[in-house]
C-alpha positions in Angstrom: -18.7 -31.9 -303.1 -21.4 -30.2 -305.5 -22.3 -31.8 -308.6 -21.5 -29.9 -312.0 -25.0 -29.4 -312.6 -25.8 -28.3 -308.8 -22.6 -25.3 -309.8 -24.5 -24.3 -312.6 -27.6 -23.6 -311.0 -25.9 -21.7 -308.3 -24.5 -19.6 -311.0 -27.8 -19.1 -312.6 -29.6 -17.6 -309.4 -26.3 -15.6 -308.5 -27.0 -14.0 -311.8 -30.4 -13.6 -311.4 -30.0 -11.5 -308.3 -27.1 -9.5 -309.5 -29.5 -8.3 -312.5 -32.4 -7.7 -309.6 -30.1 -4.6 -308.3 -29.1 -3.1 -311.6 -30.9 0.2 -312.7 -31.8 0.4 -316.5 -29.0 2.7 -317.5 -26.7 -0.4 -316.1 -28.9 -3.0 -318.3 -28.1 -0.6 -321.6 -24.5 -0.5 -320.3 -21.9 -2.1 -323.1 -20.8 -5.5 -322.5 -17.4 -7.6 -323.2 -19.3 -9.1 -325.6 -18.4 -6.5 -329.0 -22.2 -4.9 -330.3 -23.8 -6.0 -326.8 -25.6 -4.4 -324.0 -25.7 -5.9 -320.8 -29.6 -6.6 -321.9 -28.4 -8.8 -325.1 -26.3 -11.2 -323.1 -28.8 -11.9 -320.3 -31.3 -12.6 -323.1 -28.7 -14.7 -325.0 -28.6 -16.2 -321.5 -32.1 -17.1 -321.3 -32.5 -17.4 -324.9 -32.2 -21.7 -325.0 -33.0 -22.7 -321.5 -36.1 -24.3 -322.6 -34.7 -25.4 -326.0 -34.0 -29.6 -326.9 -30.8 -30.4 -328.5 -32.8 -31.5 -331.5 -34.1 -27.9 -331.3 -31.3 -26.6 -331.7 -29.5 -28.2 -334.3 -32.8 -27.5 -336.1 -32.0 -23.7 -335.5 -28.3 -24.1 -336.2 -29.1 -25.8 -339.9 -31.9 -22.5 -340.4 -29.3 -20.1 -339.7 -26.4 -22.1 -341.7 -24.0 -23.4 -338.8 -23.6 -19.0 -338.5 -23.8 -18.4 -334.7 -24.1 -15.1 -335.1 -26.9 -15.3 -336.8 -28.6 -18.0 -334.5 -27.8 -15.6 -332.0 -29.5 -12.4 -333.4 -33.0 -14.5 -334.8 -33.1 -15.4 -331.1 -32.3 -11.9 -329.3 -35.2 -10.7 -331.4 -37.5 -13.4 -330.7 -37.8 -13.0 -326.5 -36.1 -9.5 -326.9 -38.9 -7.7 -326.1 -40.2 -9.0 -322.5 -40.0 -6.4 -319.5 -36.8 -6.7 -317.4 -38.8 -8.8 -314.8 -39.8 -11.2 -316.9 -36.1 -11.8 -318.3 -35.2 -12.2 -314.7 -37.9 -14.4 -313.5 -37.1 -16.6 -316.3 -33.7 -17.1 -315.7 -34.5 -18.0 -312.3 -37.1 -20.2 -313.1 -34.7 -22.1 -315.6 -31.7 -22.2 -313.0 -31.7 -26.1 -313.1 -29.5 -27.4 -316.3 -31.9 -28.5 -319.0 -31.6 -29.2 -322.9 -28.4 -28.0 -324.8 -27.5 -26.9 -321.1 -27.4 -30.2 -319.7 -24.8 -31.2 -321.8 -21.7 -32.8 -320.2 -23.3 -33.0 -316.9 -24.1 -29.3 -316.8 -21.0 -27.8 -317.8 -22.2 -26.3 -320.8 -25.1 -24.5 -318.7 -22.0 -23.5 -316.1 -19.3 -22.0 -318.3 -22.0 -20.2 -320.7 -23.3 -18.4 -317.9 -20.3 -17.7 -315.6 -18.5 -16.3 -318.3 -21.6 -14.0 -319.3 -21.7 -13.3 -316.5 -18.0 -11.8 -316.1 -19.1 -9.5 -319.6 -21.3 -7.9 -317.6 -19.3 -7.4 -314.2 -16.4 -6.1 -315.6 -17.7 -3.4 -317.7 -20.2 -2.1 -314.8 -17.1 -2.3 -312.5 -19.6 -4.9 -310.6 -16.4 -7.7 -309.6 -16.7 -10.5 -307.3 -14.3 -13.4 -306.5 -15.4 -16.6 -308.7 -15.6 -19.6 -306.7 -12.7 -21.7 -307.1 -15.1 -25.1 -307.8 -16.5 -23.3 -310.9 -14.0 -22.3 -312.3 -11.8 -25.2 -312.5 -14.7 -27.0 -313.8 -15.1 -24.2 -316.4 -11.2 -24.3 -317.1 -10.8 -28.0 -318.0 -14.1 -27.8 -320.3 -12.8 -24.3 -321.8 -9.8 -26.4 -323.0 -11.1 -29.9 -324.0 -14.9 -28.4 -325.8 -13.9 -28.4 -329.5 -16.4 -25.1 -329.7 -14.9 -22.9 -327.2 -11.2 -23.6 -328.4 -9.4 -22.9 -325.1 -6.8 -25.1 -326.2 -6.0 -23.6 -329.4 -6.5 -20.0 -328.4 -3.8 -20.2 -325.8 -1.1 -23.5 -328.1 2.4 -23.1 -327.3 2.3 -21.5 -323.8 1.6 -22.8 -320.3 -1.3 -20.9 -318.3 -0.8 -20.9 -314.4 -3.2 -19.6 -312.4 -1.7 -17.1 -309.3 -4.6 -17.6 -307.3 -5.7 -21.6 -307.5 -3.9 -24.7 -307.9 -4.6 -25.1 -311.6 -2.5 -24.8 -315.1 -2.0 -26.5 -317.9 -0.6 -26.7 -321.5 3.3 -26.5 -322.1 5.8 -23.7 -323.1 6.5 -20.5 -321.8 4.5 -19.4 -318.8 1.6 -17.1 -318.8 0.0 -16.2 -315.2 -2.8 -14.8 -313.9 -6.1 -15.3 -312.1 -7.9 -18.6 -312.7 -11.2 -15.8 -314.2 -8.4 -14.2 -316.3 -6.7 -17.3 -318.0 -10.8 -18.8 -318.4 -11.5 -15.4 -320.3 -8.4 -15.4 -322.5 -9.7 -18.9 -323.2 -13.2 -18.2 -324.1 -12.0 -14.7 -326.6 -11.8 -12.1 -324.6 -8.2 -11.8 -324.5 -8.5 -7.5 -324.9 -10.3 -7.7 -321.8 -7.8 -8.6 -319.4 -4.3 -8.5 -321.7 -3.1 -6.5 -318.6 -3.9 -8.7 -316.2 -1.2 -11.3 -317.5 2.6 -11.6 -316.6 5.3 -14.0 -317.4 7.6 -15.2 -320.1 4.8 -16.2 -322.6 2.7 -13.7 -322.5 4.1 -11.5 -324.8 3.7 -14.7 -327.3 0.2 -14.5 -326.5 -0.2 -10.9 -327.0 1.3 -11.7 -330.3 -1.1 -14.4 -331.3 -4.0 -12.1 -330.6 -3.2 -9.5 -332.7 -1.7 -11.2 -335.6 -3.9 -14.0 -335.6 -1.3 -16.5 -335.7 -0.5 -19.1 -332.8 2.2 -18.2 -330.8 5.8 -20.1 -331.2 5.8 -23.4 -330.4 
């Protein structure tokens, strides 16, 4: 069985040679990610591979805990670099290092598989997730106080139709183990369609109120 951090890095290099065959109009494509070309999130990719955790927290405290703001001062810091630069340096930072590392890799796996389905989806690119990643990615989506799978999705039971996986309680909600791991990490709009089952109207309710859904 492959180690968390040995699935991370084989997500890293599949992303690497994904972006190798996109032309430029693809790189300026929109992503999932709302205000976000498929540019910005590989360079929010690559953005912290080098980066200590006492880095940064340092970086977190200068931009006041605001993530979006961490995330823009750093998109215009390595911004500018050709296209074969931002792809030779994700390769080159495949292995799980600094904030990355974090819970034996998982941070470094989830952060880019799930980029990595913003900019799939939108360039109609899909492939089929390996099953391995993704229930690593599911169990940390719900447990990481910072992603919030758990309390995006409180009151209904996700089941995935394609893996042996779900978890939570109340009213079902199916779909594809990538589907229920999106809904998890906020992009619920993104595959609303792809759910079925009696809780996920409850879910579609949450979303757009902003409420949980009914215990």
């Amino acid at each position: 069985m492959s180690t968390v951090r040995a699935l991370a890095q084989q997500e890293r290099v599949e992303l690497a040679d994904l972006l190798d065959t996109l032309t430029p109009q693809q790189w300026d494509t929109p992503s999932l990610c709302a205000g976000w070309t498929v540019r910005d999130v590989v360079t929010h990719t690559i953005t912290y591979l080098d980066q200590t955790r006492s880095g940064l927290f340092i970086d977190m405290v200068r931009s006041r805990w605001n993530v979006d703001r961490l995330n823009a001062r750093a998109l215009d810091r390595i911004g500018a670099q050709s296209l074969d630069q931002t792809v030779g340096q994700m390769r080159r930072g495949a292995e799980p290092s600094g904030a990355g590392a974090l819970y034996d890799g998982r941070v470094a796996l989830i952060e880019c598989l799930i980029h990595q389905q913003d900019i799939r989806r939108p360039l109609g690119v899909l492939r089929t997730v390996p099953q391995d990643r993704l229930r690593v990615s599911l169990n940390f989506a719900r447990m990481s106080p910072v992603i919030g799978g758990a309390r995006r999705t409180r009151g209904v039971q996700l089941v995935a139709t394609d893996m042996n996986w779900s978890a939570g309680h109340g009213p079902a909600v199916l779909g594809t183990a990538e589907a229920l791991l999106l809904v998890m990490t906020g992009r619920f709009e993104a595959v609303a369609d792809e759910l079925h089952g009696d809780g996920a109207p409850s879910l579609r309710q949450f979303h757009a109120s902003g409420h949980r859904p009914p215990s």
